[in-house]
Gaussian input, Z-matrix of N, CA and C with variables (Angstrom, degrees):
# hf/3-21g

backbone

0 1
 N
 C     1     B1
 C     2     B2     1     A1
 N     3     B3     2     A2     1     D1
 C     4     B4     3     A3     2     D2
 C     5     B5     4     A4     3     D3
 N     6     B6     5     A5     4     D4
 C     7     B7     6     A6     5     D5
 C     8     B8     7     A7     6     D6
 N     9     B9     8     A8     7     D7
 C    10    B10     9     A9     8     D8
 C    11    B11    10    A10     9     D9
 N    12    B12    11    A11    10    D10
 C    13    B13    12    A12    11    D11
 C    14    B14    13    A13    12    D12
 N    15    B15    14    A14    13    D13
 C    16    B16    15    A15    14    D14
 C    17    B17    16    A16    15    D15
 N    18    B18    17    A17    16    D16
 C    19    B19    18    A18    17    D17
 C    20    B20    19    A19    18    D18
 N    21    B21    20    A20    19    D19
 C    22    B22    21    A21    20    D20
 C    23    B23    22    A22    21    D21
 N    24    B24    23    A23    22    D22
 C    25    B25    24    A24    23    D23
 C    26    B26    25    A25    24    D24
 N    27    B27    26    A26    25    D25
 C    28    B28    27    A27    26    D26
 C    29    B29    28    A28    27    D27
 N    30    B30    29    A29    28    D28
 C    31    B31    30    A30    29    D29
 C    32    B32    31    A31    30    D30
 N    33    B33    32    A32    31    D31
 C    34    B34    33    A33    32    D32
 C    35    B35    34    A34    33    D33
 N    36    B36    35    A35    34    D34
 C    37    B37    36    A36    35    D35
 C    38    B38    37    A37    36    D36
 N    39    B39    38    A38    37    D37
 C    40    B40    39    A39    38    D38
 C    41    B41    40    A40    39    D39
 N    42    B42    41    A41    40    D40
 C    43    B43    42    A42    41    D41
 C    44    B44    43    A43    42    D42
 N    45    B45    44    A44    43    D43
 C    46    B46    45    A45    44    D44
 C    47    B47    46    A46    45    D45
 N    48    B48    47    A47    46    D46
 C    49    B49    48    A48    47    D47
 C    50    B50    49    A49    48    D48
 N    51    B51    50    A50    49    D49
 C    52    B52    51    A51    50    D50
 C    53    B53    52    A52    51    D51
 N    54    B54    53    A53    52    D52
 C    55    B55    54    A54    53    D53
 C    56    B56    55    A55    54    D54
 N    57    B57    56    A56    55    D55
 C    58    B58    57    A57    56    D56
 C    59    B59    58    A58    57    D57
 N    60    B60    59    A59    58    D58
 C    61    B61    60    A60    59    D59
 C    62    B62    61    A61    60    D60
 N    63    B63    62    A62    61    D61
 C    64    B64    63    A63    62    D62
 C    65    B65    64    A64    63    D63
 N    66    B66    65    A65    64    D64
 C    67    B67    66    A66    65    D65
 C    68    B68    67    A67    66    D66
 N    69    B69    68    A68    67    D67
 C    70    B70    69    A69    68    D68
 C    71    B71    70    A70    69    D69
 N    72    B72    71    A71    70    D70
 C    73    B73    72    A72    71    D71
 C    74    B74    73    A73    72    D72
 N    75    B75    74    A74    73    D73
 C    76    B76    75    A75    74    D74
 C    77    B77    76    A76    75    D75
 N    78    B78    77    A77    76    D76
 C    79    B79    78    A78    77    D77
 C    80    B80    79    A79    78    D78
 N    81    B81    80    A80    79    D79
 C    82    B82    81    A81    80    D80
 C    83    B83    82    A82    81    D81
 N    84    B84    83    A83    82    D82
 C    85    B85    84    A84    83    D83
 C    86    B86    85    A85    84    D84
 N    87    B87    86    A86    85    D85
 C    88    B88    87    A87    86    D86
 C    89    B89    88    A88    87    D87
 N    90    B90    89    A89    88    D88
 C    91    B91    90    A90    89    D89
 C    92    B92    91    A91    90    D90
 N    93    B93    92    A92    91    D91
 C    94    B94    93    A93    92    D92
 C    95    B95    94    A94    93    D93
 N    96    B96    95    A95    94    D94
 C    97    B97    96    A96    95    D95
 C    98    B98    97    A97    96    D96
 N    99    B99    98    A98    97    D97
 C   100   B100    99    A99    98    D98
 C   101   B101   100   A100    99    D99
 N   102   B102   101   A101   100   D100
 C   103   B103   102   A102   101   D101
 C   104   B104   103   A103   102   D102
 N   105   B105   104   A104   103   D103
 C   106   B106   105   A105   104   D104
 C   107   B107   106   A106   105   D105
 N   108   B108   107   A107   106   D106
 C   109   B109   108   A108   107   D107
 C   110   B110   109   A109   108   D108
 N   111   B111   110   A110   109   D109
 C   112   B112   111   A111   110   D110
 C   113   B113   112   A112   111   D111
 N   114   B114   113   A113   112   D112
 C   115   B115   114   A114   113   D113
 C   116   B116   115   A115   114   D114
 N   117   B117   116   A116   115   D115
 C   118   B118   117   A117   116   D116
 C   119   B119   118   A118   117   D117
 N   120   B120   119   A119   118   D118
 C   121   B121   120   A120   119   D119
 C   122   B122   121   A121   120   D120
 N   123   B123   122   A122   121   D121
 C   124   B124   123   A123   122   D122
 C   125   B125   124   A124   123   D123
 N   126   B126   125   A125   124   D124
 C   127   B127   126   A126   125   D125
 C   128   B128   127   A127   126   D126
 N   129   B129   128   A128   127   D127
 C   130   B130   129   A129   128   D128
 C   131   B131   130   A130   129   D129
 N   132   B132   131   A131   130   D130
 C   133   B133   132   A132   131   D131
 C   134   B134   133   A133   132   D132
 N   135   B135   134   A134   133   D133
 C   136   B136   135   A135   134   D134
 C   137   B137   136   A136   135   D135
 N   138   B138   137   A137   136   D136
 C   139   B139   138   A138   137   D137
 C   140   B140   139   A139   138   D138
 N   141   B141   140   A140   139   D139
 C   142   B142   141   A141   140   D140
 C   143   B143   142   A142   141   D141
 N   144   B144   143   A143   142   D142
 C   145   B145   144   A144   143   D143
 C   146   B146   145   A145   144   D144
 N   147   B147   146   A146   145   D145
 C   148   B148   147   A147   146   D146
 C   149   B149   148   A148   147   D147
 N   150   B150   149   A149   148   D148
 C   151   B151   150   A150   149   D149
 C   152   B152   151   A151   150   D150
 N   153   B153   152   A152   151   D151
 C   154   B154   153   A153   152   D152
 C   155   B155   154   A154   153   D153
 N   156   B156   155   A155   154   D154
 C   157   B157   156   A156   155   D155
 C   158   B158   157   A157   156   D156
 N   159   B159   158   A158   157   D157
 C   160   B160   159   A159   158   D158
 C   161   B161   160   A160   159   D159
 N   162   B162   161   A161   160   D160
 C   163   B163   162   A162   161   D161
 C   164   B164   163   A163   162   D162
 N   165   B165   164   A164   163   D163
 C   166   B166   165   A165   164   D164
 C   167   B167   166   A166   165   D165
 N   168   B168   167   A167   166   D166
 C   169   B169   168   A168   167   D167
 C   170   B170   169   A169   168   D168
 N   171   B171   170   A170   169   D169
 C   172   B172   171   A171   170   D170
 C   173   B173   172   A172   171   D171

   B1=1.4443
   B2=1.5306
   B3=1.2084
   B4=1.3004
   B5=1.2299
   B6=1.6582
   B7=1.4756
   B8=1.9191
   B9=1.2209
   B10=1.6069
   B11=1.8075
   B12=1.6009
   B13=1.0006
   B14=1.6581
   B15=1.4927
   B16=1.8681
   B17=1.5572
   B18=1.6810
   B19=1.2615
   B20=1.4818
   B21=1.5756
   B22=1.4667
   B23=1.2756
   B24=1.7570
   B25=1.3828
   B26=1.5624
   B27=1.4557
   B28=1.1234
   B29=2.1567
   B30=0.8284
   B31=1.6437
   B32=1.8843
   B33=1.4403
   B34=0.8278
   B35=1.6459
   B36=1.1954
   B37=2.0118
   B38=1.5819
   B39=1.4879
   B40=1.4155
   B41=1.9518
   B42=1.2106
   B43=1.7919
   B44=1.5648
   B45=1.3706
   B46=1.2936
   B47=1.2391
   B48=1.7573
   B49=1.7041
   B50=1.4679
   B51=1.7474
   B52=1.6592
   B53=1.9121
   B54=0.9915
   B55=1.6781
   B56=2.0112
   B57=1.3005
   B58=1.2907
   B59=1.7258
   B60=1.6623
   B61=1.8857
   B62=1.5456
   B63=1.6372
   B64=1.2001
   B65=1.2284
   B66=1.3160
   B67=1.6022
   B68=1.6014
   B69=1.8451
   B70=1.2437
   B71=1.5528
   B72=1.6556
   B73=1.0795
   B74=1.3690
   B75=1.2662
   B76=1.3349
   B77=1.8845
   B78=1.1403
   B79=1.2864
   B80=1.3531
   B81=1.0252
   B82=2.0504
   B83=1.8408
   B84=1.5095
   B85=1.5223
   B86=1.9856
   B87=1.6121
   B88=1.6649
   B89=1.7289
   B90=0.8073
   B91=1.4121
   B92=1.1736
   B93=1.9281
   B94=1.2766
   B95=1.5127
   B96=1.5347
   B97=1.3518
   B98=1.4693
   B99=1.2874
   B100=1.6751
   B101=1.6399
   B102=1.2137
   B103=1.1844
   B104=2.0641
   B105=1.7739
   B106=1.4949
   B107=1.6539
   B108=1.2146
   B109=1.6084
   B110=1.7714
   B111=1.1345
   B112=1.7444
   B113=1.8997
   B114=1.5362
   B115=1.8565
   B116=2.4721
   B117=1.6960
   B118=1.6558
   B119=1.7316
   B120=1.6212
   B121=1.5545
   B122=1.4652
   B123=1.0549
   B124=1.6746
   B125=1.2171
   B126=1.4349
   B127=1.5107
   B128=1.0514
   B129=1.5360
   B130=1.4787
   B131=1.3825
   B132=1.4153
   B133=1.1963
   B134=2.0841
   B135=1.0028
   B136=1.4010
   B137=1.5094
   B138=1.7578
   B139=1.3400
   B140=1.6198
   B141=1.3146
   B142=1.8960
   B143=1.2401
   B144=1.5274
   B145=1.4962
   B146=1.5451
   B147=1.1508
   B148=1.7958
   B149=1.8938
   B150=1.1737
   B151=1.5512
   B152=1.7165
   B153=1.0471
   B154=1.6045
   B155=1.7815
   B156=1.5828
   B157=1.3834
   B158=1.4667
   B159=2.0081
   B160=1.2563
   B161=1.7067
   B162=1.0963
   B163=1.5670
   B164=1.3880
   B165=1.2711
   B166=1.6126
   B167=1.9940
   B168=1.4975
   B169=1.4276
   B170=1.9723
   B171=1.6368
   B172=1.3014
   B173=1.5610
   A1=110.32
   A2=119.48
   A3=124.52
   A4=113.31
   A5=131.45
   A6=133.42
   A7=112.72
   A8=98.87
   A9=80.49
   A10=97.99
   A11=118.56
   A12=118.33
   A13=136.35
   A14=89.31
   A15=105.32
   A16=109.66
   A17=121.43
   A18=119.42
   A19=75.10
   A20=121.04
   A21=118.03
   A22=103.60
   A23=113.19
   A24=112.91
   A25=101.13
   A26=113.71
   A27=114.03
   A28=119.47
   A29=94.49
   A30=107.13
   A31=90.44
   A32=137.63
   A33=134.07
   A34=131.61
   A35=103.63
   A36=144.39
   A37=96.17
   A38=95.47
   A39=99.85
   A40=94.77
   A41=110.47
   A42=105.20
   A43=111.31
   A44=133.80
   A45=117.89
   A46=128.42
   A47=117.78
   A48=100.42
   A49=124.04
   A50=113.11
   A51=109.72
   A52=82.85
   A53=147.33
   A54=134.13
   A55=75.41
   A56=156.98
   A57=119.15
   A58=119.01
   A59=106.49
   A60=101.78
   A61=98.39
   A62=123.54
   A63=102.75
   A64=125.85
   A65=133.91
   A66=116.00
   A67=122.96
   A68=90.53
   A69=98.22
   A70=132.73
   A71=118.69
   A72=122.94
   A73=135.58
   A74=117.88
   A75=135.27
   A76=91.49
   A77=128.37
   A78=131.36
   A79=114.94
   A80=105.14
   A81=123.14
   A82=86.00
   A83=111.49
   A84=102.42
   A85=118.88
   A86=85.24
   A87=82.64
   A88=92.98
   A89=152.41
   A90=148.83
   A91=125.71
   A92=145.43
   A93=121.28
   A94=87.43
   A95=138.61
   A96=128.51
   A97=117.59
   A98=105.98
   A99=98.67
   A100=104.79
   A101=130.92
   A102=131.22
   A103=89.14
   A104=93.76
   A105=96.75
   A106=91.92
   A107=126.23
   A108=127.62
   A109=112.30
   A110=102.11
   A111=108.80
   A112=104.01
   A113=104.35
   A114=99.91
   A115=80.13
   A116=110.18
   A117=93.59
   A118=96.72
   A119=140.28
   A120=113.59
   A121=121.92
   A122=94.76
   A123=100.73
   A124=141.06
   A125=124.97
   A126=121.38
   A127=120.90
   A128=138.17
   A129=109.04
   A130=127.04
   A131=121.63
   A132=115.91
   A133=114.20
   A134=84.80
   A135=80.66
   A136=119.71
   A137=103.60
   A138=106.29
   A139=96.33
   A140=128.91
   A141=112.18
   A142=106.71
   A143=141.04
   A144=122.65
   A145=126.83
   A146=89.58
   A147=128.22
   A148=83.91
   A149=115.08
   A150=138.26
   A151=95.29
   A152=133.51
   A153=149.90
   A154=101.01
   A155=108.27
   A156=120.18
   A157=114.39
   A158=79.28
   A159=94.90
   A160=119.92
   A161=111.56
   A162=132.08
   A163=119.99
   A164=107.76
   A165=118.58
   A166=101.90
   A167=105.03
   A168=111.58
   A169=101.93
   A170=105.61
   A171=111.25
   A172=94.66
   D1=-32.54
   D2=-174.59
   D3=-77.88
   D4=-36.44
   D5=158.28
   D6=-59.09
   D7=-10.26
   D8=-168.14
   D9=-105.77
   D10=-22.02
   D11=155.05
   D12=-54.89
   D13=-29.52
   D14=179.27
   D15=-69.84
   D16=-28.38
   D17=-122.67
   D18=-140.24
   D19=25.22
   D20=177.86
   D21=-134.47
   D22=-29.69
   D23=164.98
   D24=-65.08
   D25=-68.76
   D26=-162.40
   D27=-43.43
   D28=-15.49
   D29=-171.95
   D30=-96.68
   D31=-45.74
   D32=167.70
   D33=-41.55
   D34=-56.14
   D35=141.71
   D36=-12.48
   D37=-74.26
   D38=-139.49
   D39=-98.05
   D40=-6.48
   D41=157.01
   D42=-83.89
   D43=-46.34
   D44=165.15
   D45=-56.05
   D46=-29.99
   D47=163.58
   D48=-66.29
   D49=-23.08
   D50=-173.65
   D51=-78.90
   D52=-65.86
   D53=-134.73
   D54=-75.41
   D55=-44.68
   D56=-171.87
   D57=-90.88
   D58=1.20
   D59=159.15
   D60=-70.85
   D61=-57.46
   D62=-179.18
   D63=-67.49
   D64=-18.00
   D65=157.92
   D66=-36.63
   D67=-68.49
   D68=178.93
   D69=-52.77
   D70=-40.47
   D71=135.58
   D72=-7.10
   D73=-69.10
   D74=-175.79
   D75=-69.53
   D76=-85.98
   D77=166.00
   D78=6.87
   D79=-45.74
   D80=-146.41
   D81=-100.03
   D82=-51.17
   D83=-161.24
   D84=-100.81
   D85=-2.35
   D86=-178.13
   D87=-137.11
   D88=-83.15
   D89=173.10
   D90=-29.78
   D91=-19.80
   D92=177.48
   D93=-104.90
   D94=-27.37
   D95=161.37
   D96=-34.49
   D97=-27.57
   D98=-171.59
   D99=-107.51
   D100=-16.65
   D101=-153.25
   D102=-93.10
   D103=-28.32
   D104=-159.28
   D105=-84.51
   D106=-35.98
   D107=170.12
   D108=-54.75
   D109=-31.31
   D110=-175.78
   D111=-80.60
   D112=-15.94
   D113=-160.07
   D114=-98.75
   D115=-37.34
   D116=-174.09
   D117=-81.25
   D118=-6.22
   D119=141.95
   D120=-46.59
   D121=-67.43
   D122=174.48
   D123=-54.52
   D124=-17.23
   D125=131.63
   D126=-71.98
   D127=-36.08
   D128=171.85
   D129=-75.64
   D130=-15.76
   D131=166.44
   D132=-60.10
   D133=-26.94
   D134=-174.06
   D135=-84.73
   D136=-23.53
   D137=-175.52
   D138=-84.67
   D139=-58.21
   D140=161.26
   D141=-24.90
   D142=-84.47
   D143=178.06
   D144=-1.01
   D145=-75.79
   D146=-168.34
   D147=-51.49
   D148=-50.04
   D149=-150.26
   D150=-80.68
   D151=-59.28
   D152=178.99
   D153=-56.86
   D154=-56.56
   D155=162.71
   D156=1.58
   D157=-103.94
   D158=-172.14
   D159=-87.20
   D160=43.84
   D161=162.79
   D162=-95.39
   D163=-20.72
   D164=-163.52
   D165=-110.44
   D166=-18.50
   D167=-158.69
   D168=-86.58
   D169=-16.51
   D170=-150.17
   D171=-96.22

């Protein structure tokens, strides 16, 4: 009983570290690629703004 208790945490252990590498994983290879493509739209939209701005003021 005591090997099958050891060897149930340990398997428990060691499935919650693989499902949060692959979280993090996933995190790392599909989500800050996109979050970081969504933040250089969003400065250039703003720097065209900024850009259209002072085109019209002169």
């Amino acid at each position: 009983m005591k090997h099958f208790v050891k060897g149930f945490l340990f398997g428990t252990v060691a499935t919650i570290g693989a499902v949060a590498g692959a979280v993090l994983s996933f995190k790392k290879r599909v989500v800050e690629p996109i979050e970081d493509e969504e933040e250089r739209f969003e400065d250039n939209r703003k720097r065209a703004a900024r850009k259209s701005r002072s085109a019209h003021h002169g």
